[in-house]
Phi, psi and omega in degrees: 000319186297301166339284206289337170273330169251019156293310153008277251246329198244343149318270216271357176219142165290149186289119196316124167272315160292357182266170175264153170310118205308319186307304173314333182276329157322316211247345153260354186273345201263135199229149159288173157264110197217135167143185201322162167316286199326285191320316205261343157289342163253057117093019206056010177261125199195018171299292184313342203269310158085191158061003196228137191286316188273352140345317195291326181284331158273338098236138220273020206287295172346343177278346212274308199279026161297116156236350164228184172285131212235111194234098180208163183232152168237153147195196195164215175190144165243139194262133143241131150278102223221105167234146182190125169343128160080342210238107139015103188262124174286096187242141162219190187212159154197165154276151201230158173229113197245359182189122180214129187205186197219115177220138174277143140240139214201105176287131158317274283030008133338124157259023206184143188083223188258114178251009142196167223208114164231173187241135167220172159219145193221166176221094183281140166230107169305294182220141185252115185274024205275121157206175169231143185228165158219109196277165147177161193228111178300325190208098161312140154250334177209195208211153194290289132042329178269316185303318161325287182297312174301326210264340155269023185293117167133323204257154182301118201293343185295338178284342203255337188289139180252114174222187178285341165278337200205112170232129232263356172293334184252350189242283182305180193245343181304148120013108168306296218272347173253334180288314192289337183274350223248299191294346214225353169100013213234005188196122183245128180282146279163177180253157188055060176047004141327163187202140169255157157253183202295327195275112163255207183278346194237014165296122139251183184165174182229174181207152186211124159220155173250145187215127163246101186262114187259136152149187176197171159217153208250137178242101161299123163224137174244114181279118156242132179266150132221172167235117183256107167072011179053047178202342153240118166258115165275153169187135165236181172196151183248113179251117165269134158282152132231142181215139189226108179233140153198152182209145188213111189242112171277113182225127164224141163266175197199094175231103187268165178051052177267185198218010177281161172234145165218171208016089159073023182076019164252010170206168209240155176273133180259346233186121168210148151210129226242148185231118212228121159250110166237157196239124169235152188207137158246147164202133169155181203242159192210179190208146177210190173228145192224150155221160152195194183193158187235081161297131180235145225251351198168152142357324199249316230225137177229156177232171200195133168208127181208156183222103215264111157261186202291170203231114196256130170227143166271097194249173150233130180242164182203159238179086191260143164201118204220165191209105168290107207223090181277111163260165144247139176285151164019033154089004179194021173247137160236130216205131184245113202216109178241143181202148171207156188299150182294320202192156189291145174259158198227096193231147144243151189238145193268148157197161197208106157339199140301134172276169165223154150233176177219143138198156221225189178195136168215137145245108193297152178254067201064256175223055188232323184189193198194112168259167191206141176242144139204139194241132188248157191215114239218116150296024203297010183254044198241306188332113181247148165242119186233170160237166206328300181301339181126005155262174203260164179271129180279332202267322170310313222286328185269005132321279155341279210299332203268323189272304174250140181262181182279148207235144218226143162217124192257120171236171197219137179220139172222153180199150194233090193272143180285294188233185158337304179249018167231116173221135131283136174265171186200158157195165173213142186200136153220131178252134174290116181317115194278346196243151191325141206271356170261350166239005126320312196283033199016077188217029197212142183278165185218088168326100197240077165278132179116212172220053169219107177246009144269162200207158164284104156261146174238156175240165178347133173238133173261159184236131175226078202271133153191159203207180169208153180247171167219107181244131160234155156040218182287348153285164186203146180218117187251157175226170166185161210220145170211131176233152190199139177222156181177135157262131181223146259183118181233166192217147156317298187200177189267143173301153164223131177249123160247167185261017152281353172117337180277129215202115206249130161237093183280184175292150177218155171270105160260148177255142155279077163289142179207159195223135174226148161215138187247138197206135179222127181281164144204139186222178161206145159251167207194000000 
């Protein structure tokens, strides 16, 4: 039912030009395990644990177990490999600077009650998007040229038309994204405000896209702690985001035995090949609140429990597209049709993360080593989408609700001193796909509003760790290797259902990812 209200919706009204893809709000909301050697090498598990500077962004309770004042930096680099069947396999690198922080400490002299009290600030880089990926669909079943045509039925073609008298981007109310395909051959107007695209029954033809993704998001937090009796640890801590995203996408089709008409329907497309470049850039800031608290219930045994709200972002967008269309005509004309949108466009939008909870278990092993659980549990069918002013897009929001479930992760750490200054680490994490097994199974429509209608499903992304630390005197130096994999399934443009029975299924890439990264800490306590 949810499918069929919103081909409805999107029938019977023209596409929000200013919202975004519904997937995006997802996809920024998705955090790596990323922050010191020591954290990413036991896997992030450090609810229980504490005492480590990017620990403080996951709870923040962890400043409580702080006895002296604390100073350290990371950085490092990551590989990405992106493959997919028929496709061009994709590697890039970048250096990455993922953690730097400070935590004061300040003994009461209390031997009882709050024996000390710390303040810290850290700076976390959650997630790095620069990656690249490449697709292709060998023997098309169906074509974006269709996806055009459902979502532009209804509208007049005199609205899509651009002329020196008239231009339906500013005068009208249409689609960007149905005016460029109109304008670009890629949709032939019909009788009754119908439409045909290029792909008919007796079409083949292939599709290929490449997607570049850039940017990151940065977490700023300012922390207060205590330590009570030295068996319960507090903490709250205020997370500023900055998040800087843009993805640029390349989709071309190759469609032979096509059914378009040009100039003016006296001559038939026998053919195209067609290249739709769309550009989305996000940039803006967000604020969220963290508690937790830490026990250590004995000598040996600690519990963690923390609670993350949601991450409110002020976003600004900006949003671009053109479109390269080489035709043949009547089987012996060749005709060349470049069009592009007048100007970039620029709006701001509200968005709301996820709730998180967390909560861990660690057991010292004496003074030799240390194992750690933690398990979080990611609210993503909490996700809202709004405009500027505070009201909400109803067709995302019930999309979350409808689509996604709650998304789970599991992690695991461990770490071993050889001697006084030398440990090993180990870690494991798996984070769980949130979404719903009707919108895997392609059985769910995906709110793609604007003119970047593509989008990702990912599946379990697993983590794979292990590091070694070195300490003298008041320094320490950690190094660390993370290898991470997650398979995904990437699309063009969203299925569609209607309830007359007409039912648009594209073609998908499935993608391989992997990832190696490397990271080195230094830190000194004082």
């Amino acid at each position: 039912m949810m499918k069929k209200i919103v081909a409805i919706i999107i029938a019977l009204t023209p596409l929000i030009l200013t919202a975004q893809n519904a997937m995006d709000v997802y996809h920024l909301s998705s955090t790596q395990i990323k922050g010191t050697s020591r954290y990413v090498s036991m896997g992030g598990a450090f609810c229980a644990l504490g005492g480590d500077i990017s620990a403080l962004s996951q709870n923040p309770a962890g400043i409580g177990v702080y006895r002296n004042s604390e100073f350290s930096f990371s950085l490092g680099g990551q590989w990405n490999h992106n493959a997919s069947a028929g496709a061009e396999t994709s590697k890039n690198g970048v250096f990455t600077f993922d953690n730097v922080g400070i935590v004061g400490s300040f003994n009461t002299r209390n031997f009882k009650g709050l024996i000390s009290y710390n303040i810290g600030v850290t700076y976390n880089r959650n997630n790095s998007f620069n990656r690249r990926y490449n697709g292709a669909v060998g023997n098309l079943g169906s074509s974006f040229t269709n996806y055009l045509e459902l979502v532009t039925t209804g509208i007049s073609s005199s609205n899509l038309t651009v002329t020196n008298e008239f231009d339906a981007y500013y005068k009208t109310n249409s689609p960007w994204l149905s005016i460029l395909g109109y304008q670009s051959y890629l949709i032939s107007p019909q009788p009754d405000n119908k439409y045909n695209g290029l792909f008919r029954g007796n079409s083949y033809g292939s599709s290929y896209t490449t997607i570049r993704e850039d940017g990151r998001n940065d977490e700023y937090t300012i922390n207060f702690g205590g330590n009570i009796n030295d068996r319960i640890y507090f903490g709250a801590a205020l997370g500023i985001k900055d998040l800087s995203f843009s993805r640029r996408v390349d989709y071309g089709e190759d469609i032979y035995n096509t059914a378009g008409k040009y100039n003016d329907g006296t001559q038939d497309i026998t053919s195209s090949q067609y290249l739709l470049s769309t550009f989305y850039h996000v940039r803006g800031t967000g604020f969220n609140g963290k508690f937790g608290l830490i026990v250590r219930a004995a000598d040996f045994l600690r519990f963690g429990a923390t609670i993350h709200t949601p991450t409110y972002y002020t976003v600004d967008q900006t949003m671009n597209a053109a479109i390269d269309n080489l035709l043949v005509l009547d089987n012996k004309v060749n005709k060349s049709v470049s069009q592009q949108v007048p100007s970039v466009v620029v709006n701001t939008v509200r968005m709301q993360t996820p709730w998180n909870f967390q909560v861990g278990a660690a057991y010292i092993i004496g003074k030799k080593g240390i194992l750690s659980l933690d398990y979080q549990y990611t609210a993503y069918n909490s996700m809202k989408m709004k405009e500027s002013n505070g009201d909400e897009y109803p067709i995302e929001n019930a999309f979350y609700k409808a689509q996604f479930k709650a998304g789970s992760t599991v992690k695991v750490g461990a770490e071993y001193r050889i001697t006084k200054s030398v440990s090993l680490r180990a870690g494991y994490a798996i984070q769980l796909s949130p979404l719903k097994t009707e919108l895997k199974d392609v059985n769910a429509e995906v709110p793609t509003a604007g003119m970047q209608t593509s989008y990702l499903l990912p599946g379990n992304a697993s983590y794979y760790s292990c590091g070694i630390g070195y300490k003298f005197a008041s320094f320490y130096f950690d190094a660390s290797y993370q290898h991470f994999y997650q398979k995904a399934d990437m699309f063009a443009f969203s299925p569609l259902f209607y309830p007359n029975g007409t039912t648009l299924i594209p073609g998908s890439s499935k993608i391989e990812s992997k990832q190696n990264a490397i990271n080195f800490t230094v830190g000194m306590r004082f």
